[in-house]
C-alpha positions as CSV (number, residue, x, y, z in Angstrom):
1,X,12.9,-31.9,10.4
2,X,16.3,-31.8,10.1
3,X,18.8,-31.9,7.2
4,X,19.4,-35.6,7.6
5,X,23.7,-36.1,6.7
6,X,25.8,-39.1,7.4
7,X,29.0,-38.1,9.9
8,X,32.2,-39.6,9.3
9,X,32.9,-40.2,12.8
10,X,29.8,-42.4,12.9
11,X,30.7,-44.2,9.7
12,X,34.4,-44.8,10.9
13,X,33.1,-46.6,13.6
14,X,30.6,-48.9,12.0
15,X,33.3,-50.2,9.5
16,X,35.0,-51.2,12.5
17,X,32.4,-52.4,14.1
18,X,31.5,-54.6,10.5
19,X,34.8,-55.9,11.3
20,X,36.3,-54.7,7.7
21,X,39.6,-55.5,8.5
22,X,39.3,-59.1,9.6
23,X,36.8,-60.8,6.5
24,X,37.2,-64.0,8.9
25,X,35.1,-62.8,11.5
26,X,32.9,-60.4,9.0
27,X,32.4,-63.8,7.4
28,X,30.0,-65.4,10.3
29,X,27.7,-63.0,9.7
30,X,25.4,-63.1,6.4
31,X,24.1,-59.5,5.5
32,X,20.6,-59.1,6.1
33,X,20.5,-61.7,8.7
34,X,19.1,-61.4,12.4
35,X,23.3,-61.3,13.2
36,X,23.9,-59.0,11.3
37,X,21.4,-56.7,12.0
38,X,21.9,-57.1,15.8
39,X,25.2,-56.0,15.2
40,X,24.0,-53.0,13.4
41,X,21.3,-52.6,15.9
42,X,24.2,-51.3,18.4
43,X,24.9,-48.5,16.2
44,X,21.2,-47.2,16.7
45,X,21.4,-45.1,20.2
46,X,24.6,-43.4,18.5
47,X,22.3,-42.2,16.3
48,X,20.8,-38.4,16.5
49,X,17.9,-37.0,14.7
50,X,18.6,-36.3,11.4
51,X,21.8,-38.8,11.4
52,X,22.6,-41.7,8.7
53,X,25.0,-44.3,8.9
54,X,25.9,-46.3,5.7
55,X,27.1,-50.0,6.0
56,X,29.6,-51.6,3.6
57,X,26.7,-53.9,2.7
58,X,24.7,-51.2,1.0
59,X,22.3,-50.8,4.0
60,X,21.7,-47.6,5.9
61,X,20.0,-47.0,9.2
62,X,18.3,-43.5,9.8
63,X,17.8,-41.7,13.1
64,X,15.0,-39.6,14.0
65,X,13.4,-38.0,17.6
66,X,10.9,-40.9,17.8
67,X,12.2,-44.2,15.7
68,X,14.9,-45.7,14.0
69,X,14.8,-47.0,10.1
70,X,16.6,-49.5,8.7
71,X,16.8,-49.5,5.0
72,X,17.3,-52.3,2.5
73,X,16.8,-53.5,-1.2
74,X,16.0,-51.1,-4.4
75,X,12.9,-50.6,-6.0
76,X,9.3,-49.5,-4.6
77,X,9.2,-48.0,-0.9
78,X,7.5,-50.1,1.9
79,X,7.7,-49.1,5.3
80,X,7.1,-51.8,8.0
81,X,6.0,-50.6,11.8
82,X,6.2,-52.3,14.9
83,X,3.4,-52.7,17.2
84,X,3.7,-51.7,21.5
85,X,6.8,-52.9,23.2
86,X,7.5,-54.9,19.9
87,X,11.3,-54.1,18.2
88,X,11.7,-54.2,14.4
89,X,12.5,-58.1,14.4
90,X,8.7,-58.9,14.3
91,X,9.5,-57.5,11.1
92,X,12.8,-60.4,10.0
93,X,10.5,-62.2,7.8
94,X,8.8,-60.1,6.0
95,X,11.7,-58.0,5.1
96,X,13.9,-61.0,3.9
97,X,10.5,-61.6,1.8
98,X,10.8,-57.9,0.3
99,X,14.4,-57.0,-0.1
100,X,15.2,-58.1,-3.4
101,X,12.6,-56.5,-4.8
102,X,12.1,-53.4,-2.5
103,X,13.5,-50.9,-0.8
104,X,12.7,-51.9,3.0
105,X,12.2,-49.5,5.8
106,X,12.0,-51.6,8.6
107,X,10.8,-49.1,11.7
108,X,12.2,-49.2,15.9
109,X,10.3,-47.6,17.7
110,X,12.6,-45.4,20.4
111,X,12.3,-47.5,23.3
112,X,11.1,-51.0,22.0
113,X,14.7,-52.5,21.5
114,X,16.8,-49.1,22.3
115,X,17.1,-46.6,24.5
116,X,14.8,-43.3,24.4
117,X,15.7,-39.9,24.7
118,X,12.4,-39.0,27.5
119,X,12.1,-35.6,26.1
120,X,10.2,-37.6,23.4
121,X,7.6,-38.9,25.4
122,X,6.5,-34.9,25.7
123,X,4.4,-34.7,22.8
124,X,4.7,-31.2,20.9
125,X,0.9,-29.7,22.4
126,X,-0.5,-33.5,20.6
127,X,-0.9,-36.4,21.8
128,X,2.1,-38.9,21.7
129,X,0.4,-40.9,19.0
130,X,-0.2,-37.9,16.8
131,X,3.2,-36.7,17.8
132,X,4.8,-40.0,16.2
133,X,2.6,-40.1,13.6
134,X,3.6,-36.6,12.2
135,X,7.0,-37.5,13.0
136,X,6.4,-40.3,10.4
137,X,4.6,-38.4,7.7
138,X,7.6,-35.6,8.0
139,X,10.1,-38.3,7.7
140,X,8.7,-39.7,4.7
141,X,8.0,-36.5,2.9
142,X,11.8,-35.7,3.9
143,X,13.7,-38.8,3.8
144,X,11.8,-41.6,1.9
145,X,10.3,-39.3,-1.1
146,X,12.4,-36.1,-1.7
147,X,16.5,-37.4,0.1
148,X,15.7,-40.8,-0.9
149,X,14.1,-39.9,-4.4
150,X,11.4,-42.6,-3.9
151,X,7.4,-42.4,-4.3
152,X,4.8,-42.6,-2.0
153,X,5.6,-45.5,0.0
154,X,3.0,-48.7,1.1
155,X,3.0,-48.8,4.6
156,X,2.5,-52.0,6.6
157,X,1.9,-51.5,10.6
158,X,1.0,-54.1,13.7
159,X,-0.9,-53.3,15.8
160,X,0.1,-49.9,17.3
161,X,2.1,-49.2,13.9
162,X,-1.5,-50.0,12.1
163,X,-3.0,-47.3,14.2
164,X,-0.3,-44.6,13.4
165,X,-0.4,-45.9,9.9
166,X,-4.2,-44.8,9.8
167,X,-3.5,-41.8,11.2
168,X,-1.0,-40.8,8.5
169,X,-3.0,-42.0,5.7
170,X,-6.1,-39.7,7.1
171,X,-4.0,-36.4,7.9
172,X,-1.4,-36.8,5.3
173,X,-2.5,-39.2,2.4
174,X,-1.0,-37.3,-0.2
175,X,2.2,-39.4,0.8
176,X,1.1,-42.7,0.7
177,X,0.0,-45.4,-1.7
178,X,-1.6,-47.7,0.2
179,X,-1.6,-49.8,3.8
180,X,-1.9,-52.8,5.2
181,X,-3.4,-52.4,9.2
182,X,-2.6,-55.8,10.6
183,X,-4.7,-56.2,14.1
184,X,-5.8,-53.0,14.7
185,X,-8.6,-50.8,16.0
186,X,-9.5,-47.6,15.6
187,X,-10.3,-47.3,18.8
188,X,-9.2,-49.4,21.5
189,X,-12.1,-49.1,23.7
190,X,-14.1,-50.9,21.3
191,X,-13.2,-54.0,23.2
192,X,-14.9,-52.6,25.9
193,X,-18.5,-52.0,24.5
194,X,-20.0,-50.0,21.5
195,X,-20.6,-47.4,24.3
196,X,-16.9,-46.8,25.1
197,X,-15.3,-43.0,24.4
198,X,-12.2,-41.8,25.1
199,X,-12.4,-40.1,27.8
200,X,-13.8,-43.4,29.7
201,X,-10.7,-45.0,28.9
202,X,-8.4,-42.5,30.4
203,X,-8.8,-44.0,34.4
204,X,-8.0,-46.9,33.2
205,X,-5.6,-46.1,30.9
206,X,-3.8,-44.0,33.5
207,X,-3.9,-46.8,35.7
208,X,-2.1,-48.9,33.7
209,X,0.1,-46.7,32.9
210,X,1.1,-45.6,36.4
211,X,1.2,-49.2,37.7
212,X,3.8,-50.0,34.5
213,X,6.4,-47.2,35.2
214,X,6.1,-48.0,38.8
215,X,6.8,-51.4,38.4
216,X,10.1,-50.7,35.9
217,X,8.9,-53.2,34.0
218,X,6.8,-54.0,30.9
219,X,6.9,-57.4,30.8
220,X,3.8,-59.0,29.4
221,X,2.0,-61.4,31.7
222,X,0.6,-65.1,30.9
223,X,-2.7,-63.8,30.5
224,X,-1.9,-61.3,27.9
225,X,0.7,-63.2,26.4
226,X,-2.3,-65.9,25.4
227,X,-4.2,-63.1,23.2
228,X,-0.9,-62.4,22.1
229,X,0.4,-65.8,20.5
230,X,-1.5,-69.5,19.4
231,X,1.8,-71.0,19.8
232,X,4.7,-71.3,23.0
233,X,7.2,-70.3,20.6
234,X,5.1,-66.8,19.7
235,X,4.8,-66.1,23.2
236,X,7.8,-66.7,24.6
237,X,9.3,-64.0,21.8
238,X,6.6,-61.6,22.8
239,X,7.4,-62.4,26.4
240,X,11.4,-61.7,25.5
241,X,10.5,-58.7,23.4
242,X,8.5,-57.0,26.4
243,X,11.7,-57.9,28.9
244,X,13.7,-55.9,26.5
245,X,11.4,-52.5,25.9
246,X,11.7,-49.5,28.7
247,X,8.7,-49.9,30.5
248,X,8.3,-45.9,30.4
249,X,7.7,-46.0,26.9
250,X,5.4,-49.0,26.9
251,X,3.5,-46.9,29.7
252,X,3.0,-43.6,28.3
253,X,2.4,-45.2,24.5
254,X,0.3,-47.5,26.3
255,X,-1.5,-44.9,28.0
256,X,-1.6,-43.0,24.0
257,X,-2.6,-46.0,22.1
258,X,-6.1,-46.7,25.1
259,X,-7.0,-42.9,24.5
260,X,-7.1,-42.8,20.8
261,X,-10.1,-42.7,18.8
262,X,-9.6,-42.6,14.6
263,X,-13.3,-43.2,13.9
264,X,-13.9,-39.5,13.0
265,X,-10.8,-40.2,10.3
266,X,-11.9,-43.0,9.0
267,X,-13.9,-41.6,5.9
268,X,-11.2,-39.3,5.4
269,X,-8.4,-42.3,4.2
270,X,-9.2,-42.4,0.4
271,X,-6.1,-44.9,-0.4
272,X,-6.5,-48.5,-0.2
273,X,-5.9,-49.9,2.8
274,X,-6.4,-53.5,4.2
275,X,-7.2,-54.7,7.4
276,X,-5.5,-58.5,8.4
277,X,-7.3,-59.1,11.6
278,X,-6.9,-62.6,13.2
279,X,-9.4,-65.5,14.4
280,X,-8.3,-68.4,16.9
281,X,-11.5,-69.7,18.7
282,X,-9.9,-70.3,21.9
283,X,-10.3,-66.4,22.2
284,X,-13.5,-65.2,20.4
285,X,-16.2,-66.8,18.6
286,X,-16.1,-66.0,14.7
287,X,-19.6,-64.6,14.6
288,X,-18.3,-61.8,17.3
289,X,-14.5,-61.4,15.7
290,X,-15.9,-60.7,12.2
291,X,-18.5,-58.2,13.9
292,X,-16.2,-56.1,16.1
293,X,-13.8,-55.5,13.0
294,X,-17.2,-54.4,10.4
295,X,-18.5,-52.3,12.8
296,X,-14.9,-50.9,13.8
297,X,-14.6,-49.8,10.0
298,X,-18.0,-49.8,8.7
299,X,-17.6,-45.6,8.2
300,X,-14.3,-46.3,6.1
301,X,-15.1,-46.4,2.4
302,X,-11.4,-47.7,0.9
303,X,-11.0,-50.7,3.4
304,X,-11.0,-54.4,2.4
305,X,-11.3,-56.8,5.4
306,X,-9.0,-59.9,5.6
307,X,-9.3,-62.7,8.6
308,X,-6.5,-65.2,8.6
309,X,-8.0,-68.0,10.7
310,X,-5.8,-70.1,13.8
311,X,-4.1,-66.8,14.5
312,X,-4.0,-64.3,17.3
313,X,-2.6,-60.5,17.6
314,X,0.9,-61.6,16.2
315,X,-0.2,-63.5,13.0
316,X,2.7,-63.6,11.4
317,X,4.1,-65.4,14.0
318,X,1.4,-67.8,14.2
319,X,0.6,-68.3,10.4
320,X,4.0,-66.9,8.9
321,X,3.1,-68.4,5.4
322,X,-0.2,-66.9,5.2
323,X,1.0,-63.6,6.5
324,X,3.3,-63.8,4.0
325,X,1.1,-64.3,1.2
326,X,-1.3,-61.7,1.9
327,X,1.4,-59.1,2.5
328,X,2.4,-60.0,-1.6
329,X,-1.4,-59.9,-2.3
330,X,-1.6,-56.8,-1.0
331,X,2.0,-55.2,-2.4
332,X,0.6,-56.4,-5.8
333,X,-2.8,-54.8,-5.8
């Protein structure tokens, strides 16, 4: 990975952009806050591997090939990662819960929320998951731990962020203290049947795929938006977070995330991690969630299983206060 270096051109433009000259304006918008951010946020496809830009506030974002990081707070490391088509706002929350006691790396995916260079949906002879998830371990090997003089860092990750957070923590462990997977599977084709593999999953997959890209759009429908969200509110933001992702990316990660199988890995992890997986019982019977999630990660020998109840895939979203409380459960562990 490159040296990562912040470029005075870059930074000249931010101030003005933070409105430095005119404290009336710079006044309206409370650092830290979704405004803010958003305003930040349009500094991101400026942003070239290896690049960091430094707000007045204290706050930095970091450019890489495959995601964006903003970074917030002092202390321990924590790195929170967005789930399919999802942009690093799922994450408002939980970072305003950590930052005064954290540094915050709050991850964008390329794509979900900005634009993406396409040469990094060619994964380097990997798949695109595994591409991203070395991506990650190099970044925090480079940036987090030896640039940013921090330790190994707790990652949290939804849903497709869980599974590249598993995927680090088998291949390169040595960098991480522990994670938190919230709503996710080893395998995706477990939904399918215990028989799934793989390679049964890749017409489908490619299906989907191919019908997404065609379509220019990744917009989630109402039937997936209902395993998405309990409430309206949650699915209307997954709805307007789906508008706003390039339905190439959603395809090919899409296509990435189906064909993935981490069961082999799973007795590899040997740092803690816990699973948050949700129950609502308009979608699945509790005998048959609680049994799809032990048998997903019966091979594991470092997971702890935690169901918060009257949720669906986005559960902080739907039970924001218990998400939250298990997320300081877990950091305190």
């Amino acid at each position: 990975m490159k040296l990562f270096n912040t470029t005075m051109a870059t930074v000249a433009t931010v101030a003005l952009s933070l409105c430095i000259a005119s404290p009336a304006i710079a006044q309206t918008y409370e650092p830290g806050s979704a405004a803010d951010i958003a305003r930040k946020e349009a500094m991101t496809d400026l942003l070239g591997e290896g690049e960091v830009i430094e707000f007045i506030d204290g706050s930095k974002m970091v450019g890489t090939d495959y995601f964006t990081d903003y970074i917030e707070g002092e202390g321990p490391d924590v790195i929170l990662i967005p789930g399919l088509s999802t942009p690093r706002a799922v994450w408002d929350k939980t970072r305003e819960q950590l930052k005064d006691r954290y540094k915050v790396h709050t991850i964008q995916t390329r794509g979900f929320g900005d634009k993406a260079p396409l040469e990094t949906l060619t994964p380097e002879r990997r798949t695109l998951i595994d591409t991203y998830a070395f991506h990650m371990a190099d970044y925090i090997d480079d940036y987090v731990i030896r640039i940013g003089k921090g330790q190994n860092p707790a990652i949290i990750g939804h849903s497709m962020g869980g599974l590249v957070a598993m995927r680090v923590a088998a291949t390169m462990g040595h960098q991480v203290e522990k994670v938190m997977v919230v709503d996710s599977l080893p395998f995706f084709g477990m939904l399918f049947g215990p028989t799934a593999t793989a390679d049964m999953m890749k017409p489908q997959a490619a299906a989907m795929r191919d019908a997404i890209a065609a379509n220019q759009t990744g917009e989630a429908d109402d039937r997936a938006l209902q395993t998405m969200s309990a409430t309206d509110a949650g699915r209307a933001q997954v709805k307007t977070w789906s508008q706003t992702a390039d339905p190439k990316v959603i395809a090919e990660y899409l296509y990435n995330v189906m064909t993935t199988d981490i069961r082999p890995e799973l007795k590899d992890i040997t740092v803690p991690v816990t699973i948050l997986y949700p129950w609502d019982a308009g979608v699945m019977p509790e005998a048959m969630v609680d049994g799809l999630y032990k048998g997903a990660f019966a091979q594991a020998q470092t997971f702890t299983l935690k169901r918060i109840d009257d949720s669906r895939h986005f559960i902080m979203l739907d039970q924001p206060e218990k998400f939250a409380a298990a997320v300081e459960e877990f950091l305190g562990e």
